[in-house]
py3Dmol code that shows the C-alpha trace and the ligand (Angstrom):
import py3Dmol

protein = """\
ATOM      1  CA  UNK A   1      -8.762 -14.152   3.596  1.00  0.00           C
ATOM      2  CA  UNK A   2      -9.543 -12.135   5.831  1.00  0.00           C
ATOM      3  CA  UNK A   3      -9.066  -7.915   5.162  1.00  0.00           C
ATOM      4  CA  UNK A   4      -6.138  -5.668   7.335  1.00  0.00           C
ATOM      5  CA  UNK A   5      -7.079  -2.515   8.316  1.00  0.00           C
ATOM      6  CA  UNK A   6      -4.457  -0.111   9.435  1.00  0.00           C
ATOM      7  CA  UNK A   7      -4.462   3.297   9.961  1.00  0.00           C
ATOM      8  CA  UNK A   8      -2.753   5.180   6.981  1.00  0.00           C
ATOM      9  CA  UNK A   9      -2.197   9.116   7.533  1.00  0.00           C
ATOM     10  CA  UNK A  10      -3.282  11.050   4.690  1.00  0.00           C
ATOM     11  CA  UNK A  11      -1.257  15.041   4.668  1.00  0.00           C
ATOM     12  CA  UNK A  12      -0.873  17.812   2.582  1.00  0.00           C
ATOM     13  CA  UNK A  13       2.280  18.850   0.760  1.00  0.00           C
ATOM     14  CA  UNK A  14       3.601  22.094   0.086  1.00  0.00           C
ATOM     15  CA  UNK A  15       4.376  22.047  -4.081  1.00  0.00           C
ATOM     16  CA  UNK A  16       7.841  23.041  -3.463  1.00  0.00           C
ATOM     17  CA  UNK A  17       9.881  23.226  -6.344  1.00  0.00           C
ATOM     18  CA  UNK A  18      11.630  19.958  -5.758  1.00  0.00           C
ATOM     19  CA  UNK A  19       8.410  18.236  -5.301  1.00  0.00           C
ATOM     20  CA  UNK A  20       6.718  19.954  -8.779  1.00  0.00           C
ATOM     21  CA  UNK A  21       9.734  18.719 -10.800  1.00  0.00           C
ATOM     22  CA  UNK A  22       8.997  15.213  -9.956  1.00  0.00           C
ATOM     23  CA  UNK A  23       5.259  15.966 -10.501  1.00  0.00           C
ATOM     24  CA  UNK A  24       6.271  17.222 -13.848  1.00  0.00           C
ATOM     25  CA  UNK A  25       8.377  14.022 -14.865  1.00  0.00           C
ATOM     26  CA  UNK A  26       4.682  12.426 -14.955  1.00  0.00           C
ATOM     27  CA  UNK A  27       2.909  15.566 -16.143  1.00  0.00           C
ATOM     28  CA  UNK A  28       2.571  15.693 -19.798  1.00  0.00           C
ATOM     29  CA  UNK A  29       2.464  18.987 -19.925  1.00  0.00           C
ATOM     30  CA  UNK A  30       4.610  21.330 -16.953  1.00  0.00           C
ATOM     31  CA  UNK A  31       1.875  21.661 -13.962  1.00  0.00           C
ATOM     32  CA  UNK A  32       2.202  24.738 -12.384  1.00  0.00           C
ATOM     33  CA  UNK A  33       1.884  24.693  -8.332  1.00  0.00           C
ATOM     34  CA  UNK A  34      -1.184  26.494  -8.101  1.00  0.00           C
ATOM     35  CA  UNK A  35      -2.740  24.196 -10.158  1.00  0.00           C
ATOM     36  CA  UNK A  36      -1.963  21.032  -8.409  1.00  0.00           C
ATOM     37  CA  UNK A  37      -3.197  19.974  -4.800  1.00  0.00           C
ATOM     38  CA  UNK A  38      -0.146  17.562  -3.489  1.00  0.00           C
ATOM     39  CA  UNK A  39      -1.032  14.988  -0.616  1.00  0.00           C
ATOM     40  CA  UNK A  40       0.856  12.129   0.602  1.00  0.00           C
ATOM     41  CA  UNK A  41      -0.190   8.548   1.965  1.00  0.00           C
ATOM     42  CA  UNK A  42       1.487   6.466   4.837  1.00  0.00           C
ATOM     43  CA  UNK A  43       0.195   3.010   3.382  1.00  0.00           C
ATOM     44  CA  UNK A  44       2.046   0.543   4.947  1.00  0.00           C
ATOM     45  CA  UNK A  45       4.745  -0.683   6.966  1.00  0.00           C
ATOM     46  CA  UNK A  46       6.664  -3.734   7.933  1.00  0.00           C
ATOM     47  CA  UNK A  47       5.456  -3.696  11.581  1.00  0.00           C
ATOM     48  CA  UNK A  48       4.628  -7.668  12.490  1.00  0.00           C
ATOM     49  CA  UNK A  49       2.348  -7.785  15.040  1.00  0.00           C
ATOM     50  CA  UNK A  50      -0.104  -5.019  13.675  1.00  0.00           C
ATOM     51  CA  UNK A  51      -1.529  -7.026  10.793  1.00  0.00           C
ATOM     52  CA  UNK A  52      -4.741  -8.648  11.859  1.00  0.00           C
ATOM     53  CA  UNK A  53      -4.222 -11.898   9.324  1.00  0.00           C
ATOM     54  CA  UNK A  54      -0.771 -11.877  10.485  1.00  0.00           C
ATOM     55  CA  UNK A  55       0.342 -11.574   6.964  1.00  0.00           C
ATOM     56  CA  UNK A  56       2.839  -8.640   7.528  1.00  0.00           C
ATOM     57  CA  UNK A  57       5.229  -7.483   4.773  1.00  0.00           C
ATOM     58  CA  UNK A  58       8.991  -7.711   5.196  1.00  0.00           C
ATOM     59  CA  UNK A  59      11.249  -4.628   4.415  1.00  0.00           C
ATOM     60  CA  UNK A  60      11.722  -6.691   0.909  1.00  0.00           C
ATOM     61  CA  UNK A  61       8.681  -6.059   0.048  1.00  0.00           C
ATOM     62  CA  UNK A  62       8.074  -2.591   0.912  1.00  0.00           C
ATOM     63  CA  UNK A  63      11.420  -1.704  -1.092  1.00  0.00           C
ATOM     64  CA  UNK A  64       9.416  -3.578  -4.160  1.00  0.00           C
ATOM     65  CA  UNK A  65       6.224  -1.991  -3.394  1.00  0.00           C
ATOM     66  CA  UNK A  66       7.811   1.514  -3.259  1.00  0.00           C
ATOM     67  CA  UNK A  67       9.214   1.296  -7.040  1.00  0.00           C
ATOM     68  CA  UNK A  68       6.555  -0.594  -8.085  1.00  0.00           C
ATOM     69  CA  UNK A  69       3.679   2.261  -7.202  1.00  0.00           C
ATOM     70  CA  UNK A  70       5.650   4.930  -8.857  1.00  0.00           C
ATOM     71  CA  UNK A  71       3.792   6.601 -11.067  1.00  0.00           C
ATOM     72  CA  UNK A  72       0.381   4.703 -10.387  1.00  0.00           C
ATOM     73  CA  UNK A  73      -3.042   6.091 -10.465  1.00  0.00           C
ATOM     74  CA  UNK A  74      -4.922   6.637  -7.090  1.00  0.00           C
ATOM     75  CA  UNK A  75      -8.716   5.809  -8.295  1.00  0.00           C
ATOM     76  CA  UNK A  76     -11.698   5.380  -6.353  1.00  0.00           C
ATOM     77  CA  UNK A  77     -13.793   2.198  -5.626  1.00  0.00           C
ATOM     78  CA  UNK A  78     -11.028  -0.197  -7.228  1.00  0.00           C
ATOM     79  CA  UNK A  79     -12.812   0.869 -10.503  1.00  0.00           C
ATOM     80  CA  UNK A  80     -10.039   2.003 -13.112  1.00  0.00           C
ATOM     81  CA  UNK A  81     -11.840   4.143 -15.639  1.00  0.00           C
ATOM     82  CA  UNK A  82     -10.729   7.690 -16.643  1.00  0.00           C
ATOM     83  CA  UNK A  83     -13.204   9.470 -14.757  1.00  0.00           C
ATOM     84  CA  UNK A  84     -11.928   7.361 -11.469  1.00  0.00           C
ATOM     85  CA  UNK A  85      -8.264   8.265 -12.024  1.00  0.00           C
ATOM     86  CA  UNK A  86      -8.314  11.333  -9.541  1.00  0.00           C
ATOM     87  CA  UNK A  87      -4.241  11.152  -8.417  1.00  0.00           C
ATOM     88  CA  UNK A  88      -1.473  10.139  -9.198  1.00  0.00           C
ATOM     89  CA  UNK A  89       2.041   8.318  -7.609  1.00  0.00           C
ATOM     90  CA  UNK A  90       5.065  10.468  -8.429  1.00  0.00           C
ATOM     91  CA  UNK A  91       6.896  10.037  -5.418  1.00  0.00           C
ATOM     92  CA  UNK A  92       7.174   7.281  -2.826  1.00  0.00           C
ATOM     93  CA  UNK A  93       9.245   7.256   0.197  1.00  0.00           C
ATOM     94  CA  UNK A  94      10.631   4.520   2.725  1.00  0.00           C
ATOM     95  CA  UNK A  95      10.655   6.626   6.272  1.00  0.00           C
ATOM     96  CA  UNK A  96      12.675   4.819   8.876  1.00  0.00           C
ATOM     97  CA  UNK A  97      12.349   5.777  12.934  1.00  0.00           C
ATOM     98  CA  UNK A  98      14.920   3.790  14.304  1.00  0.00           C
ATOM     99  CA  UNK A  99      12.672   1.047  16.062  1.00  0.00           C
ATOM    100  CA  UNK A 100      12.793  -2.475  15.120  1.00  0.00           C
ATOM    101  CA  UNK A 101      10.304  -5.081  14.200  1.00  0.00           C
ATOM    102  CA  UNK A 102       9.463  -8.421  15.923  1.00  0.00           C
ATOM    103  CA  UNK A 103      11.577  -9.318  13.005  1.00  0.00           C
ATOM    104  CA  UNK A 104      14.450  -7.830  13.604  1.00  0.00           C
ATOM    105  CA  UNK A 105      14.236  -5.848  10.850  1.00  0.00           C
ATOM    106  CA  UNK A 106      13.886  -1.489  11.314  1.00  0.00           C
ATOM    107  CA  UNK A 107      10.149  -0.525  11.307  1.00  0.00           C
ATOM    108  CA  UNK A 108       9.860   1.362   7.865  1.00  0.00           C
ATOM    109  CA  UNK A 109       6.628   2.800   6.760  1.00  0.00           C
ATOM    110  CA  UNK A 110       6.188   3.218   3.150  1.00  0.00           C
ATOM    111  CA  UNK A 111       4.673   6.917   1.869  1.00  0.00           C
ATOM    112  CA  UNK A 112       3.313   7.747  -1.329  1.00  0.00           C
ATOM    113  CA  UNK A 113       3.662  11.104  -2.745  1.00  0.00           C
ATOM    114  CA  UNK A 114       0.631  11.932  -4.940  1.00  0.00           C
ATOM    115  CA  UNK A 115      -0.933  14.701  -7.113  1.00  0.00           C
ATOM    116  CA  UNK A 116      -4.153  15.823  -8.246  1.00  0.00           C
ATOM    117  CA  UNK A 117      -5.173  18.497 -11.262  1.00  0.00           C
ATOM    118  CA  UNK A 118      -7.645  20.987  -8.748  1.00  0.00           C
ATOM    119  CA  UNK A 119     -10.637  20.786 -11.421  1.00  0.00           C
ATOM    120  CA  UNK A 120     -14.256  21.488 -10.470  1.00  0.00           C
ATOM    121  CA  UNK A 121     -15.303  17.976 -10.695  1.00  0.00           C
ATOM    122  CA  UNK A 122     -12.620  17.041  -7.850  1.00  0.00           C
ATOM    123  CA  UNK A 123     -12.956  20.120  -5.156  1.00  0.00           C
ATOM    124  CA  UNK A 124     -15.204  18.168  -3.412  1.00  0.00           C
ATOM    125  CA  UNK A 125     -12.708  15.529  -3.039  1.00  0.00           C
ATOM    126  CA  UNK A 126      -9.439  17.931  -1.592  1.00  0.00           C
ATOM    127  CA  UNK A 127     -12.188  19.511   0.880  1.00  0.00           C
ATOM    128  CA  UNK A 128     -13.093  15.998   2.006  1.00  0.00           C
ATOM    129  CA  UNK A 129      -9.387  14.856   2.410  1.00  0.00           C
ATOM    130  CA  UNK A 130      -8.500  18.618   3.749  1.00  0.00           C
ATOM    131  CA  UNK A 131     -11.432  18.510   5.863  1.00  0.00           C
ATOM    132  CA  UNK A 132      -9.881  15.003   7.422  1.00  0.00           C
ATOM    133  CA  UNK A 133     -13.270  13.436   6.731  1.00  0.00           C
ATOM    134  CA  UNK A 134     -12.859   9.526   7.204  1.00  0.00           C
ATOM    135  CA  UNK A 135     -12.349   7.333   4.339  1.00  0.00           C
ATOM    136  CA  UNK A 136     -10.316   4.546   3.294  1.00  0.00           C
ATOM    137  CA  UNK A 137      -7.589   4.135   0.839  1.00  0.00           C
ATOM    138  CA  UNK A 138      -6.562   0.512  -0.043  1.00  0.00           C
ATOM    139  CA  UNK A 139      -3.737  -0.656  -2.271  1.00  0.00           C
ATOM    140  CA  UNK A 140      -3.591  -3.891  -4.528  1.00  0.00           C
ATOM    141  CA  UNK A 141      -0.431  -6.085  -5.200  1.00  0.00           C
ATOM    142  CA  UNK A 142       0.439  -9.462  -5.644  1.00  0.00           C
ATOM    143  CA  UNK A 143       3.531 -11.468  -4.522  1.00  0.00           C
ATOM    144  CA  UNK A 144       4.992 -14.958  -5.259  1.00  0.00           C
ATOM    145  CA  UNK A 145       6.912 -15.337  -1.619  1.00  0.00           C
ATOM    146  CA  UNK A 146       5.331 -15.718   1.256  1.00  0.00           C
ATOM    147  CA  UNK A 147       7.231 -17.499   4.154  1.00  0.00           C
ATOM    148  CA  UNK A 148       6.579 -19.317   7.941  1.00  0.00           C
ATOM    149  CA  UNK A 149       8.300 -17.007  10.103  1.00  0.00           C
ATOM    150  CA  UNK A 150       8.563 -19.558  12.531  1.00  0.00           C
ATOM    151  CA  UNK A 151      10.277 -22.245  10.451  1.00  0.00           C
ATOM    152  CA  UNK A 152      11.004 -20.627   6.493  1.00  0.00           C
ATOM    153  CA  UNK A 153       8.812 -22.438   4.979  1.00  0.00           C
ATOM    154  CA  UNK A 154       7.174 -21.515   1.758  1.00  0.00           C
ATOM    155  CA  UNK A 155       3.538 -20.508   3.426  1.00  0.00           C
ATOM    156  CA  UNK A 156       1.174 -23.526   3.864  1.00  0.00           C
ATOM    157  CA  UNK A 157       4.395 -26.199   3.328  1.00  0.00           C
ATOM    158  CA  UNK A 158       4.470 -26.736   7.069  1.00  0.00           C
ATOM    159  CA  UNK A 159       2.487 -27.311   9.730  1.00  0.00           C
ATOM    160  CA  UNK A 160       2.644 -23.828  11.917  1.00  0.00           C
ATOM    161  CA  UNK A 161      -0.633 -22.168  11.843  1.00  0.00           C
ATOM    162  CA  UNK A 162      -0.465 -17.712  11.829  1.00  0.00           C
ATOM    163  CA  UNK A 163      -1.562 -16.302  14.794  1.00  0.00           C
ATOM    164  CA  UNK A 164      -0.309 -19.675  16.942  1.00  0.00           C
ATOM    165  CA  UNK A 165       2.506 -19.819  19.778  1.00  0.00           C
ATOM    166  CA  UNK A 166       5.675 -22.148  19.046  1.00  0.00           C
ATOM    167  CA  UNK A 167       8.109 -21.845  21.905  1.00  0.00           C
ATOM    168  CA  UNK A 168       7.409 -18.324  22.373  1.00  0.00           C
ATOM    169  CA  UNK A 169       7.266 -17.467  18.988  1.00  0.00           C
ATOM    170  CA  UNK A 170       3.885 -16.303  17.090  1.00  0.00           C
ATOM    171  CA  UNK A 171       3.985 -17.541  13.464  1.00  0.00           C
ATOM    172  CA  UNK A 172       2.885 -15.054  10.555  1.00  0.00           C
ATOM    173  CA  UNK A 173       2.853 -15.119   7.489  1.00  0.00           C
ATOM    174  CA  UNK A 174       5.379 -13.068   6.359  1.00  0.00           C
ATOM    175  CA  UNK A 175       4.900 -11.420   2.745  1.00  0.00           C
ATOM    176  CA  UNK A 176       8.505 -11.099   1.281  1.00  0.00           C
ATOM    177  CA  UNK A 177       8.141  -9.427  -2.304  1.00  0.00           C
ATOM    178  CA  UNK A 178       5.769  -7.737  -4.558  1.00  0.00           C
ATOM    179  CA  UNK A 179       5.688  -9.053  -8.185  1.00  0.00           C
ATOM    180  CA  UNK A 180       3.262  -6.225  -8.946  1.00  0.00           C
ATOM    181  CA  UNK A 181       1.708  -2.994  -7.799  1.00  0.00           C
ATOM    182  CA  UNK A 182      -1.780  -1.957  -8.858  1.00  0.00           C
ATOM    183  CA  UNK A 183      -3.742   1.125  -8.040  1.00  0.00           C
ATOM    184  CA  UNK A 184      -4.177   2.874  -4.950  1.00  0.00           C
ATOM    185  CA  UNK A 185      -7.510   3.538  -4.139  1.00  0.00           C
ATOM    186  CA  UNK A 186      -9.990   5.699  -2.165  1.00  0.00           C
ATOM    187  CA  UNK A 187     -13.030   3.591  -1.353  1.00  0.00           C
ATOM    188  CA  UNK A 188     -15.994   5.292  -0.384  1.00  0.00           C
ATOM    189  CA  UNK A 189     -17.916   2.241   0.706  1.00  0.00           C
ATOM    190  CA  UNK A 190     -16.056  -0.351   2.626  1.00  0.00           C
ATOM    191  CA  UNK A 191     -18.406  -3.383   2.294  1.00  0.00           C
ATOM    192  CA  UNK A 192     -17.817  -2.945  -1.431  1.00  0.00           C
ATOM    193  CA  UNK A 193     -13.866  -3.216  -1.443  1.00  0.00           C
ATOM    194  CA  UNK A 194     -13.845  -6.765   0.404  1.00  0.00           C
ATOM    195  CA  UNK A 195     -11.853  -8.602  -2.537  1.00  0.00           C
ATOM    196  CA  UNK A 196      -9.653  -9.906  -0.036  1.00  0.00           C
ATOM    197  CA  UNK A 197      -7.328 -12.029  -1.757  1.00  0.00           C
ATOM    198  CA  UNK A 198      -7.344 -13.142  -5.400  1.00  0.00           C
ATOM    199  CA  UNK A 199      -5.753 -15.540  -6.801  1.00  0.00           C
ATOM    200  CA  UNK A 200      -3.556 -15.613  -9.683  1.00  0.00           C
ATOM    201  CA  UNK A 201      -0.845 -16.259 -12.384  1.00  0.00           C
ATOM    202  CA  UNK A 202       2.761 -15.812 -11.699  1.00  0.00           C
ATOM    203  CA  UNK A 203       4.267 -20.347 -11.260  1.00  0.00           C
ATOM    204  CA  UNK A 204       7.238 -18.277  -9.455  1.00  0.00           C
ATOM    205  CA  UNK A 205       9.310 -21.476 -10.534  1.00  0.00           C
ATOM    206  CA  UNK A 206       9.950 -23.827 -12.856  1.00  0.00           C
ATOM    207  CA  UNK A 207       8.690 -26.256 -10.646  1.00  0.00           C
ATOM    208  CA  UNK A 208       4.483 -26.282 -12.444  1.00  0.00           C
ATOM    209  CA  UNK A 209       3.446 -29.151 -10.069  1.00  0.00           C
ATOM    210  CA  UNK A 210       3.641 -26.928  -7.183  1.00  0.00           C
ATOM    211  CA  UNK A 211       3.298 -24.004  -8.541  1.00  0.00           C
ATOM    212  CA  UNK A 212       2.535 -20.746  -5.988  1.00  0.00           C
ATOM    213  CA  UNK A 213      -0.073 -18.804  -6.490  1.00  0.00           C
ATOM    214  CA  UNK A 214       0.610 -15.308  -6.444  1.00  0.00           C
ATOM    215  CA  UNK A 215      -1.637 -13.610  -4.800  1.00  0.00           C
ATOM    216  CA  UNK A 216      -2.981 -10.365  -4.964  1.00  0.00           C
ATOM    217  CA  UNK A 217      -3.384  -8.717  -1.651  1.00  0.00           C
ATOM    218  CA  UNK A 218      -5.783  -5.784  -0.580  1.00  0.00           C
ATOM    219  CA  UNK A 219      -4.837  -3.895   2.328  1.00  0.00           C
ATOM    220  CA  UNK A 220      -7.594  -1.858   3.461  1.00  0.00           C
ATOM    221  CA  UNK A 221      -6.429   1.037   5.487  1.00  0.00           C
ATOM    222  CA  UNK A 222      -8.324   3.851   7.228  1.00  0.00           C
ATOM    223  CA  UNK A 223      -6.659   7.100   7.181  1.00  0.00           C
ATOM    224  CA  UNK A 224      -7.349  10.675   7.975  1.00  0.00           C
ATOM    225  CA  UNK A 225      -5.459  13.609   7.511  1.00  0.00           C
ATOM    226  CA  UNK A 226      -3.467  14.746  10.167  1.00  0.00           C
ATOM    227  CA  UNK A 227      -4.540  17.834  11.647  1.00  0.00           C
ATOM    228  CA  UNK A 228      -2.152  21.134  10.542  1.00  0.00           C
ATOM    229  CA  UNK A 229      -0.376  22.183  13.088  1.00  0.00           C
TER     230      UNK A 229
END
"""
ligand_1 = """\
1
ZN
Zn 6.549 -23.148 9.562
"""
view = py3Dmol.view(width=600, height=400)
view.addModel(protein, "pdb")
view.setStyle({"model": 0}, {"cartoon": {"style": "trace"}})
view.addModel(ligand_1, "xyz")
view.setStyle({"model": 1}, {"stick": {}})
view.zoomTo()
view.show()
């Protein structure tokens, strides 16, 4: 499977007091707002014809992906340990602009709300992401439905091939819930982070013979931080 690369906008965030009392449900101690430096991540959307493996996610599964990340760590390199755990999730955010997808559906981009503790050991990091400098930020989930959008199909029950034309029609692959959210994470060297897709657990029915594999999806997005205006 091959990797998606979008670009993901990475901003700062004023700690206003609404935003510091949902830092603080996480916090386990209250975080004052000098202490904190609060950025925010457009990860994905539900656009359809963006997604390079024409596996694009339906609004369904944005709405699961946005309560699932709450409250997630943003790590670097896909490696969880403490020292790795540099952010995390408090908020996330479905942002509509009134357009619609190829899917009739409105484009929604989903944005996660994060926070960091400024320490020593990080201040490198906020200067690189203040400083706009290029990275990536990928996020891991997995999902049990993923239908033809040509025909409804559960994916790879039917004959239409993503990325082909029937009658006018391009079929995708079209990711429709998120069973579970892992971590979001910076990755500092691309090559390292293809995992593509892993499979997994999760029979999604009672029906064993054919069970579907969840799958656990990395999408690899480039951001950079938009420039303060
Ligand atoms: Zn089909």
């Amino acid at each position: 499977m091959s990797k998606v690369f979008k670009t993901a906008t990475v901003s700062a965030l004023e700690s206003t007091p609404d935003e510091l009392e949902k830092v603080n449900v996480f916090a386990l101690e209250k975080q004052n707002a000098d202490d904190l430096y609060l950025f925010k991540v457009a990860v994905c959307s539900n656009a359809q014809n963006t997604d390079r493996d024409n596996e694009p996610l339906m609004l369904s599964a944005l709405e699961d992906l946005a309560q699932r990340l709450r409250g997630k760590t943003v790590i670097f390199d896909h490696t969880p340990t403490a020292k790795n755990q540099v952010a995390r999730i408090y908020d996330t955010s479905l942002e509509k602009n009134g357009e619609l997808t190829e899917a009739g559906e409105e484009l929604t981009r989903l944005v996660v709300h994060c926070y960091m503790v400024k320490t020593a050991s990080n201040a490198d990091l906020i200067a690189e992401i203040r400083a706009g400098i290029k990275k990536e930020v990928s996020v891991g989930f997995a999902t049990s439905k993923i239908t033809c959008s040509v025909c409804g199909s559960d994916a790879g029950r039917c004959a239409h091939r993503p990325g082909q034309t029937y009658s006018g029609k391009v079929c995708r692959r079209q990711i429709r819930n998120c069973t579970d959210a892992y971590e979001v994470s910076f990755v500092a060297v691309p090559c390292q982070t293809d995992a593509g897709t892993v499979k997994s657990f999760d029979s999604g029915d009672a029906d064993a013979e054919k069970e579907l594999e969840a799958r656990i999806k990395i999408k690899e997005i480039i951001f950079k931080e938009e420039k303060a205006i």
